[in-house]
C-alpha positions in Angstrom: 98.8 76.6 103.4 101.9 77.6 101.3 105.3 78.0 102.6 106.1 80.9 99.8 107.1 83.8 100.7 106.3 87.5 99.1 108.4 90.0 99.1 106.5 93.4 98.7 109.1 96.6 98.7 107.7 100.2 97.4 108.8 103.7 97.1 107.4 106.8 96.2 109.8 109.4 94.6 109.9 111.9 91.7 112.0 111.3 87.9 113.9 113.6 89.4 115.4 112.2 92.3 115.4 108.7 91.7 118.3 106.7 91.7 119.1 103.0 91.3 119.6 102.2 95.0 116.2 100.8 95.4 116.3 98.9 92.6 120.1 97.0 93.2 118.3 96.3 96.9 115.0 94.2 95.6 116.9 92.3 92.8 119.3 91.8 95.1 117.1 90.2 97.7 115.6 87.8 95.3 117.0 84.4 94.6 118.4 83.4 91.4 115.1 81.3 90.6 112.9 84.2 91.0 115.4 86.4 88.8 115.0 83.7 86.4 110.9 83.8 86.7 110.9 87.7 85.8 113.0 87.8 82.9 110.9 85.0 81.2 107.8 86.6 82.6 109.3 90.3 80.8 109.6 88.3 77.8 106.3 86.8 77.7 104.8 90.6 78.3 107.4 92.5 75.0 106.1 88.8 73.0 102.3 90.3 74.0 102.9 93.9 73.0 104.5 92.7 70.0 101.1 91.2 69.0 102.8 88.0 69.2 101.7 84.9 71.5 103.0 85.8 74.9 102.9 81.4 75.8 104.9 80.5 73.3 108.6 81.6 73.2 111.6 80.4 71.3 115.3 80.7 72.3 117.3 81.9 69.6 119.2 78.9 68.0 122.4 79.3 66.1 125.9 77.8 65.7 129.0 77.6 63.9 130.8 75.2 63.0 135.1 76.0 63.3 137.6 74.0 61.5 140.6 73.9 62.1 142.9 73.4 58.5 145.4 71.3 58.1 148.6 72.5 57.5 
């Protein structure tokens, strides 16, 4: 038996009335873990749309290099 636990939170509103309350209440209840899980789980799904490979991801790499002159 697992020891996860769901969380399962709905509502049912029109465009019209909706406001963020809802939503600020079930991020806020998940863990920064989980938060982390979405995002790359979001990412995997716009790589998919994209008609890209939804497994494979990159981060963006880039740098600079500053220098300070010599005076």
């Amino acid at each position: 038996m697992s020891n996860k636990k769901i969380l399962i939170m709905s509502r049912l509103t029109s465009f019209d009335k909706y406001d963020e309350k809802f939503d600020i209440e079930f991020w806020s209840k998940l863990g920064v873990e989980k938060k982390f899980i979405a995002a790359w789980k979001m990412t995997q799904e716009v790589n998919l749309i994209r008609g890209k490979n939804g497994t494979q991801s990159r981060l963006q790499r880039s740098f600079s290099l500053i220098r300070k002159r010599e005076s």
